[in-house]
PASEBA-1860 file (N, C-alpha, C; in nm, 3 decimals):
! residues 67
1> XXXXXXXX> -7.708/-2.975/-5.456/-7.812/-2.872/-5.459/-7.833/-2.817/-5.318 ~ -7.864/-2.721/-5.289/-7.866/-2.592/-5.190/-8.018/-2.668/-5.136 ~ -7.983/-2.716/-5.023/-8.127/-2.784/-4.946/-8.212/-2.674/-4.884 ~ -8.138/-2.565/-4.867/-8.214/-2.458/-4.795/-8.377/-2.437/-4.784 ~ -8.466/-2.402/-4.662/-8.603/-2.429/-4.701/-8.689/-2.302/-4.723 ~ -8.745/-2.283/-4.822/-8.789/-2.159/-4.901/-8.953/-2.137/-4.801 ~ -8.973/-2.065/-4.801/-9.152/-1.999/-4.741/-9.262/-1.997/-4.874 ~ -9.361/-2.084/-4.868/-9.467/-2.054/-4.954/-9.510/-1.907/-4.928
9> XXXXXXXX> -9.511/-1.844/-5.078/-9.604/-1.671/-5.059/-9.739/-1.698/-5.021 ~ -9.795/-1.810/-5.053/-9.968/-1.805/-5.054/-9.977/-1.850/-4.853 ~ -9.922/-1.925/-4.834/-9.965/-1.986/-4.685/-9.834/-1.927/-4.614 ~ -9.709/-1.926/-4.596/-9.620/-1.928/-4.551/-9.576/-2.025/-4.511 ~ -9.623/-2.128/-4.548/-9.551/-2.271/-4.488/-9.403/-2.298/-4.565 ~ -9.372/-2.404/-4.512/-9.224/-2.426/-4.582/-9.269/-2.504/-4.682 ~ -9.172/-2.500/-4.807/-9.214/-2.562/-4.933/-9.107/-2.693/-4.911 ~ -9.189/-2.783/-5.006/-9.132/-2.925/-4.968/-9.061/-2.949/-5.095
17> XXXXXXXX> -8.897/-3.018/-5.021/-8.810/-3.067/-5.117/-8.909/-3.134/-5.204 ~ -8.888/-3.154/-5.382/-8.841/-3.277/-5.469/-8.771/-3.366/-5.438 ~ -8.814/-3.497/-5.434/-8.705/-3.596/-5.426/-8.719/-3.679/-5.547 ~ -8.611/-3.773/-5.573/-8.590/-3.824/-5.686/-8.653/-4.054/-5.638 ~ -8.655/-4.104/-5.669/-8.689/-4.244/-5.590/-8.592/-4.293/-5.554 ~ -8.474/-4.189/-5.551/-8.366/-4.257/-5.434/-8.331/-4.164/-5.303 ~ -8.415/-4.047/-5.270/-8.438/-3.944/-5.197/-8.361/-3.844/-5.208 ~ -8.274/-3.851/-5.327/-8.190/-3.764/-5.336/-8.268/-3.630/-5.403
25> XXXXXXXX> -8.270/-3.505/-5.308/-8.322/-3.379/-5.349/-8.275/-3.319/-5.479 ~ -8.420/-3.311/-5.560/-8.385/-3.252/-5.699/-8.410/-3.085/-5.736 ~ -8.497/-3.057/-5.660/-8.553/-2.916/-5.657/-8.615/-2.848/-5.535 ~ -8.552/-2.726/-5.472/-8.633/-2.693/-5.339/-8.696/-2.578/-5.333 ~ -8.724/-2.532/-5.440/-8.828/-2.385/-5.481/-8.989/-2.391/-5.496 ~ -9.053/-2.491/-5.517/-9.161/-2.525/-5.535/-9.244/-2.494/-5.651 ~ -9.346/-2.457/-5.689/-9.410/-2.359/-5.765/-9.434/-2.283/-5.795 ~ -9.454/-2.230/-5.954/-9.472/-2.032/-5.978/-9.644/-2.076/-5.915
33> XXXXXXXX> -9.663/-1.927/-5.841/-9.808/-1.938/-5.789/-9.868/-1.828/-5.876 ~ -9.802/-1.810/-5.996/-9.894/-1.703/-6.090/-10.033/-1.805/-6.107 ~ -10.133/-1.764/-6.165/-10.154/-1.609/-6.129/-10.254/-1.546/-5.999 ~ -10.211/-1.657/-5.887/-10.249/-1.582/-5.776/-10.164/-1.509/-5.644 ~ -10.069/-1.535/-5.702/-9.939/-1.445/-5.630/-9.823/-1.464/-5.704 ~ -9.714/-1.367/-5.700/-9.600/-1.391/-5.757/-9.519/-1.448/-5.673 ~ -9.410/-1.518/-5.697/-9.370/-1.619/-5.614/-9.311/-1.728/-5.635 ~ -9.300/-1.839/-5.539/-9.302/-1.936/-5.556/-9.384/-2.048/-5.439
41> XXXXXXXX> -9.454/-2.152/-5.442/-9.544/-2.218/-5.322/-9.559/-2.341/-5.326 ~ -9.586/-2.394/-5.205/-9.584/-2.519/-5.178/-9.668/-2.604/-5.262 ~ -9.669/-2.733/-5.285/-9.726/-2.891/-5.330/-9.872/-2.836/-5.263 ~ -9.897/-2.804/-5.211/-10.083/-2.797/-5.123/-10.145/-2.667/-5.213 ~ -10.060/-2.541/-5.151/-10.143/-2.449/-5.198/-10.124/-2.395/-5.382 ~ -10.038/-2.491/-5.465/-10.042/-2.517/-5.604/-10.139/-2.635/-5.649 ~ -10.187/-2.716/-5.583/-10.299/-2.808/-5.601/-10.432/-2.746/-5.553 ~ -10.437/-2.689/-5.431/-10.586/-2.637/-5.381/-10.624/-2.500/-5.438
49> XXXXXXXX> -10.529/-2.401/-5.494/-10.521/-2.274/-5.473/-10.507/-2.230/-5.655 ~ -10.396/-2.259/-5.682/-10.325/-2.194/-5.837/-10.391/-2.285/-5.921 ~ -10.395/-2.442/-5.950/-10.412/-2.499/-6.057/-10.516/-2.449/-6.064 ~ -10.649/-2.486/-5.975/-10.814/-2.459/-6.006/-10.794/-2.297/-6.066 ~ -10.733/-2.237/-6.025/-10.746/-2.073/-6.065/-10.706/-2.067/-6.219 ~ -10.621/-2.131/-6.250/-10.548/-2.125/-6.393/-10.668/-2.240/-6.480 ~ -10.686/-2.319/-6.442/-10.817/-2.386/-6.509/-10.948/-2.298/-6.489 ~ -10.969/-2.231/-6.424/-11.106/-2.142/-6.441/-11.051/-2.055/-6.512
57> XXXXXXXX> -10.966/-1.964/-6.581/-10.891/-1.861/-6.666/-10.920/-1.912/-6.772 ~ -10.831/-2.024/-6.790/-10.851/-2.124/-6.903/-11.014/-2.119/-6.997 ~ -11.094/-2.188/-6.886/-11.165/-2.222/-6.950/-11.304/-2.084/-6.963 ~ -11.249/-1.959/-6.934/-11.338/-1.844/-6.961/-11.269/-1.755/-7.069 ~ -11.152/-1.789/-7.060/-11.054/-1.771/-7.251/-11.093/-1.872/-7.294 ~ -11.102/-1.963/-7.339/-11.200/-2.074/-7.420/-11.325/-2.009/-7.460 ~ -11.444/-2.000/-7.368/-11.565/-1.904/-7.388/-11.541/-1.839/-7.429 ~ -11.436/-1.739/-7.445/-11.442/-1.611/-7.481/-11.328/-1.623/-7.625
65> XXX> -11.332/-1.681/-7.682/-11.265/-1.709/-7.784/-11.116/-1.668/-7.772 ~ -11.050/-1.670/-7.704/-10.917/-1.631/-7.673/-10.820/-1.764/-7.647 ~ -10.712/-1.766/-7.724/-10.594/-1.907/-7.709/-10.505/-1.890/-7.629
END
């Protein structure tokens, strides 16, 4: 796999390999950062940034009767 190191859209930091529990790199693209940028982004700003955003969506389509 192509180790090359990709730029988070949300921060610009470098996105961090996948490794497997023998360190062998499984994936080096990171996360879709829909729906707060198109893209792809790092382990930080898909935990601090995208999940909470997609769980507040979530749960105001819930309220709002939408699946």
């Amino acid at each position: 796999m192509n180790e090359e190191v990709h730029k988070c859209v949300i921060c610009q930091g470098d996105i961090e390999h996948q490794k497997d529990e023998n360190g062998k790199v499984f994936w080096t693209r990171g996360h879709h950062a829909y729906p707060l940028a198109k893209g792809q982004c790092c382990n930080t700003c898909h935990s601090v940034n995208v999940m909470p955003l997609r769980v507040t969506i979530a749960m105001f389509d819930m309220l709002e009767g939408k699946k």
